[in-house]
C-alpha positions in Angstrom: -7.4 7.7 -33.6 -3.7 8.9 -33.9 -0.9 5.8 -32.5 2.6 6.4 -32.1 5.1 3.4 -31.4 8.0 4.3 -29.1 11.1 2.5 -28.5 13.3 2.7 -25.3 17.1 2.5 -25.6 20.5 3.1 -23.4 23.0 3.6 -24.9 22.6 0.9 -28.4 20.8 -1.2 -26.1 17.0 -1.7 -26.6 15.0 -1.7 -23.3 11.9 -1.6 -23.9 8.8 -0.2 -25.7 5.3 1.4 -25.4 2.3 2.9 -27.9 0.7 5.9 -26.7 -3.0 6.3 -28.2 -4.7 9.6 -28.6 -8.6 9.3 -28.3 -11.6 11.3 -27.9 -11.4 11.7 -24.0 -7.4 10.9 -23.2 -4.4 10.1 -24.3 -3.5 6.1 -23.3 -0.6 4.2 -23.3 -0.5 0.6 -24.2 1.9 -2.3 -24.5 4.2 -1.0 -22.0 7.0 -3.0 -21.6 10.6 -3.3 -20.2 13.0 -6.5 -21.1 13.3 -8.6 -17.6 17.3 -8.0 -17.7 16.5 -4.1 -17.4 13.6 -4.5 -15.1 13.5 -3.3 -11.5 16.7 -0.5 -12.0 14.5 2.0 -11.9 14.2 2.4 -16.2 10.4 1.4 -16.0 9.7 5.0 -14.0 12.4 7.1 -15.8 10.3 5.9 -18.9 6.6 6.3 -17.6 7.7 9.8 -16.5 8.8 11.0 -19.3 5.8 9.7 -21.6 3.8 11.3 -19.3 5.9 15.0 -19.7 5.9 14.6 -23.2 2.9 13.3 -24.6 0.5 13.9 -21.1 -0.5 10.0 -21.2 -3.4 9.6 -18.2 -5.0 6.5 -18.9 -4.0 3.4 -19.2 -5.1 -0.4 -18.4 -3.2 -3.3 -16.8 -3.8 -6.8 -16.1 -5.0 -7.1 -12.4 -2.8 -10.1 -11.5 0.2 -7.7 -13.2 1.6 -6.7 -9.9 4.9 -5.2 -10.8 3.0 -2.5 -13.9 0.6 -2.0 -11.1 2.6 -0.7 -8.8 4.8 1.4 -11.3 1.8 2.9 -12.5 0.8 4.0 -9.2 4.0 5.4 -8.5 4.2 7.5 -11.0 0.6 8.8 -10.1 -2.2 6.3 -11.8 -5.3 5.3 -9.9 -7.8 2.4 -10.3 -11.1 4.2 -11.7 -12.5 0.5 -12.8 -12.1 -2.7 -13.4 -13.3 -5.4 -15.6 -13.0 -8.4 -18.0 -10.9 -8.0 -21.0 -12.2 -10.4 -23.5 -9.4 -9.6 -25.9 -6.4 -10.3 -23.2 -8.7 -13.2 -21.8 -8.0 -11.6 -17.7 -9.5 -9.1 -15.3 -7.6 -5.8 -15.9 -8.1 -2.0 -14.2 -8.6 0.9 -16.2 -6.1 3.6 -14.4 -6.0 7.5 -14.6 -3.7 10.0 -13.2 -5.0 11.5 -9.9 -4.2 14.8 -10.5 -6.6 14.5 -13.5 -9.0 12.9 -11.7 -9.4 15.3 -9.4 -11.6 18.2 -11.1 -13.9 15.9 -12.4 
C-alpha cells in the first residue's frame, strides 16, 4: 500500500495531523488528530474537507466511545457501515464510509 503523512498548520503553528492510506478497495484516513487548544473552531472540518477534495478519503475507523471524531466524521458525510473489536487499539471502533459512496453499491 501507498501512505502519505500530512501535517496541518496556521500560519507557523502546527494543528494537527493525519495519514491517508491507499488500498485495494479505498482510500482511508488514519491518525486524525487536531491539538485540544485548536479543537472545536471549526479546523477539524476545514481539514477533513479538504482531505477528502484532494485525495477522495472515504473510509475511515474511529473508536466508538470517540464522540467528538464521530460526529466530525459524520458531518462531513461518513456513515457507520460496521463495527467491531480492535485488538490493536484494545476498544470497540466503527468502520465509516462516505454516503454518497455508499450509495451505488
Amino acid at each position: 500500500y501507498k501512505m502519505k503523512s500530512l501535517q496541518f498548520f496556521n500560519g507557523s503553528d502546527q494543528i494537527g495531523s493525519a495519514n491517508v492510506f491507499w488500498l485495494d478497495d479505498g482510500t482511508y484516513l488514519a491518525n486524525f488528530q487536531i491539538k485540544p487548544e485548536y479543537q472545536r473552531q471549526g479546523y477539524g472540518k476545514q481539514f477533513m474537507e479538504l482531505l477528502i477534495a484532494l485525495y477522495h478519503v472515504d473510509t475511515l475507523i474511529v473508536a466508538q466511545n470517540n464522540y467528538p471524531a464521530y460526529f466530525l466524521y459524520k458531518k462531513c458525510g461518513f456513515e457507520i457501515v460496521s463495527g467491531y473489536y480492535a485488538p490493536d487499539l484494545n476498544t470497540d471502533v466503527y468502520c465509516m464510509k462516505r454516503k454518497e459512496l455508499n450509495e451505488n453499491v
